[in-house]
C-alpha positions, 0 to 999 in steps of 0.5 A, spaced: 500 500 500 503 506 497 500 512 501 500 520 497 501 526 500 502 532 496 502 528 490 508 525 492 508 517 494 511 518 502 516 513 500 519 518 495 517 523 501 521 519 505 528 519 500 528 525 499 528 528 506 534 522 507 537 526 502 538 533 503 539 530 510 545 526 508 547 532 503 547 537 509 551 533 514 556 532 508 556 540 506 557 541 515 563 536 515 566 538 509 566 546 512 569 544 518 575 540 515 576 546 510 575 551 517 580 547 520 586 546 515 585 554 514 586 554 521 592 549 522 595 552 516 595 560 519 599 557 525 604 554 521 606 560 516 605 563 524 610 558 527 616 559 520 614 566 521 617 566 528 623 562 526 625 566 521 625 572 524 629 569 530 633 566 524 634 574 522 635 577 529 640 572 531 643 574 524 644 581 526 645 580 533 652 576 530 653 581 525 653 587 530 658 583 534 663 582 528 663 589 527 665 591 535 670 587 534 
């Protein structure tokens, strides 16, 4: 027995909801990882950042040094 609502058997009613469902969910995690490599890739451009400036004022520390002597 196939029940209509709206014009629609609520079978199709049914995969149609199960669809957008899974679709949202698959958007939500795909949002979340894109979010999440954003922010997992800042923090390492922040980290060569640090480093490379420490590189540069341990360069010019040295420098001035040499030029003392």
């Amino acid at each position: 027995m196939v029940f209509v609502v709206g014009g629609k058997p609520e079978d199709e009613r049914q995969e149609e909801e199960l669809w957008n469902i899974s679709k949202q969910i698959v958007e939500k995690a795909v949002l979340q990882a894109v979010q999440q490599y954003s922010q997992e890739r800042k923090q390492k451009e922040k980290k060569a950042k640090a480093k490379k400036d420490s590189f540069l004022q341990v360069s010019e520390c040295s420098e001035q040094w040499k030029k003392k002597k």
